[in-house]
C-alpha positions in Angstrom: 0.2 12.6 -46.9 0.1 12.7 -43.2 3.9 13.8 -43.3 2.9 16.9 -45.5 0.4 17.3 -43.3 2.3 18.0 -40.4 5.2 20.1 -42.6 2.2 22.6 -43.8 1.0 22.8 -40.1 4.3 24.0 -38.7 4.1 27.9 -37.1 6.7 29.2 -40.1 5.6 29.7 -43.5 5.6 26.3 -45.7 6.2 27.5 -49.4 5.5 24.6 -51.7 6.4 23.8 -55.5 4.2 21.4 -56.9 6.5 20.5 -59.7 6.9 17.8 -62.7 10.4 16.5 -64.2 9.4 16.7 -67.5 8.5 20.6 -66.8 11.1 23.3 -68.5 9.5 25.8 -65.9 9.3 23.8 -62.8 13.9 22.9 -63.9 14.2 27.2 -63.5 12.1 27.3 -60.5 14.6 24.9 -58.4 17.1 27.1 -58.5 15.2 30.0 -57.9 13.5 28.7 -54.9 17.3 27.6 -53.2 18.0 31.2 -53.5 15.1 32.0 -51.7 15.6 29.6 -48.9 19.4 31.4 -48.6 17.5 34.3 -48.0 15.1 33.2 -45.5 17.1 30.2 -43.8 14.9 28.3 -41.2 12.3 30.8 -40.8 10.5 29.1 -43.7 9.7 25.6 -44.8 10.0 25.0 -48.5 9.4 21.8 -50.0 9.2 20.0 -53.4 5.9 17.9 -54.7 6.4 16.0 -57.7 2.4 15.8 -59.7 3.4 12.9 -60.8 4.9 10.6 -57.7 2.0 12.2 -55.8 -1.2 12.1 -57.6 -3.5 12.0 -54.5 -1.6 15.4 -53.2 -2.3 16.7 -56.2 -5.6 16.0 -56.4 -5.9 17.3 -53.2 -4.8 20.9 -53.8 -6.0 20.9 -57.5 -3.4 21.4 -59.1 -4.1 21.5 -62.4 -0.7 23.1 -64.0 3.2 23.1 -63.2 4.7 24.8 -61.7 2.2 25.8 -59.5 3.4 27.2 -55.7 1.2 27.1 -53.0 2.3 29.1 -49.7 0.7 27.3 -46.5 0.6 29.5 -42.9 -0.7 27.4 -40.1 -2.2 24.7 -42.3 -3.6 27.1 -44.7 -3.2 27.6 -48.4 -2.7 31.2 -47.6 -1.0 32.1 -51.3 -1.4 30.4 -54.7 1.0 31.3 -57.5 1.0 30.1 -61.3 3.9 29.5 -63.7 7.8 30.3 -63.3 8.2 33.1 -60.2 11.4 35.3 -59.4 13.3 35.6 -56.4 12.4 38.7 -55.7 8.6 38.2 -56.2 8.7 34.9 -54.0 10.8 37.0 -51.4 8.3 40.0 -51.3 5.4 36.9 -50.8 6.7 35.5 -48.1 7.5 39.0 -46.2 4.4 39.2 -45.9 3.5 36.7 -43.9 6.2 36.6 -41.8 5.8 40.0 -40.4 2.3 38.8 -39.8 4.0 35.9 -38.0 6.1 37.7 -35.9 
């Protein structure tokens, strides 16, 4: 916890996909999100929660469906998404707050 902690604290953007194996969704999203992070390189964090290897996190952020994406700027849930998103949507997203960054 104290290791997400810190990732969600960094200055860049932390995009994160709480996710479960068994999900159909959450299998399209991985690929989707590695596009993303091509796109974006180091100017944004993104990371992968599993629900069910991280209950407490979960908890935490209530997440109550998969996948659900939670976009974190200075420690802050700053975005919350539902559901399978596109490349394009999660690119336009994260624009956003990294012209507000810079």
């Amino acid at each position: 916890m104290s290791e997400f902690n810190d990732i969600i604290k960094d200055s860049k953007p932390t995009l994160v996909d709480f996710f479960a194996t068994w999900c159909g969704p959450c299998k399209m999203q991985g690929p989707i999100l590695e596009q993303v992070k091509a796109i974006f390189g180091d100017s944004v964090n993104i990371i992968k929660i599993d629900v069910d290897r991280n209950p407490e996190l979960s908890a935490t952020y209530h997440i109550r469906s998969v996948p659900t994406l939670i976009l974190f700027v200075n420690g802050e849930a700053a975005w919350r998404g539902y559901g399978l998103h596109q490349a394009d949507q999660l690119e336009a997203k994260l624009r956003e707050f990294i012209s507000k960054e810079q």
